[in-house]
Phi, psi and omega in degrees: 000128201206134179251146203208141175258091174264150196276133156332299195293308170292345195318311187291309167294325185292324190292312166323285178310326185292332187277316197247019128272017200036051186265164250203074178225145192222102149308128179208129165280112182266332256278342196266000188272157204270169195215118171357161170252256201276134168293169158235110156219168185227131176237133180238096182246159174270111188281296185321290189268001191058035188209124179261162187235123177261113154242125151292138202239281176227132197278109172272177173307329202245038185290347208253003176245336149291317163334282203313336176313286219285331188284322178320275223311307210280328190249005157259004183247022175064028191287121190294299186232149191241120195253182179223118150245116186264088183334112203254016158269010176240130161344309188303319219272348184283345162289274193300007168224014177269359181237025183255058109268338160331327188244014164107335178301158171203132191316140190236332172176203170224165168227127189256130180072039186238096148093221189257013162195218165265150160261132184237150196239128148304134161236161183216114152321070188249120210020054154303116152262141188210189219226045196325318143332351173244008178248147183223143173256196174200015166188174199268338168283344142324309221257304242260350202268247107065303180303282218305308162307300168303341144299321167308303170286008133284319153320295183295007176271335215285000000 
């Protein structure tokens, strides 16, 4: 049993993955809890895959100018995808993570239980070309997973 703050925009997908692995999670509206003045992240990238990961630790008022700092830096050093994971047991992140599509993320999943709660993971494409055709599910909510991230992603491309 776990209380988790989703970034608005995301709520309705987080509320999907959560039912229908059934996991014991309570949405609670934050948006008014005060929020840190500075972030903590950690950046990790994996050269073997070309992908790097910013975790957040704790989400601040300036998260969305570190982020764009980190994505710069990470896509002039060609890092092909770039996640954001945001703890969704801290308050903050229902604030501090609602405007990182502004900068091209777009959802990639929840990881349940990664560390002290659930995560929700941003991605940010640089100039990957895919697909939907290149993706295969095994179930229709996988397929229904899958519309909605290429929706995402065509938006954040705009």
């Amino acid at each position: 049993e776990r209380t988790i703050y989703p970034p608005v925009a995301y709520g309705e997908v987080i509320q999907r993955v959560v039912e229908h692995n059934g996991l014991h999670r309570t949405n609670k509206d934050d948006s008014d809890a005060e929020m840190p003045p500075s972030s903590r992240m950690s950046v990790a990238v994996r050269r073997d895959h070309n992908v790097a990961f910013l975790r957040v630790e704790e989400p601040g008022a300036d998260l969305q100018d570190l982020v764009r700092v980190r994505l710069r830096e990470l896509c002039l050093h060609r890092v092909d995808c770039i996640y954001v994971d945001l703890p969704l047991s801290h308050p903050a992140v229902q604030s501090a993570g609602a405007r990182l599509d502004e900068l091209g993320f777009f959802f990639g999943g929840i990881i349940p239980e990664l560390g002290d709660g659930d995560v929700l993971r941003l991605q940010y494409l640089n100039e990957v070309d895919i697909r939907p055709d290149d993706v295969r599910t095994s179930s229709d909510v996988g397929q229904e997973l899958v519309n909605l991230i290429f929706r995402q992603k065509s938006t954040a491309e705009r």
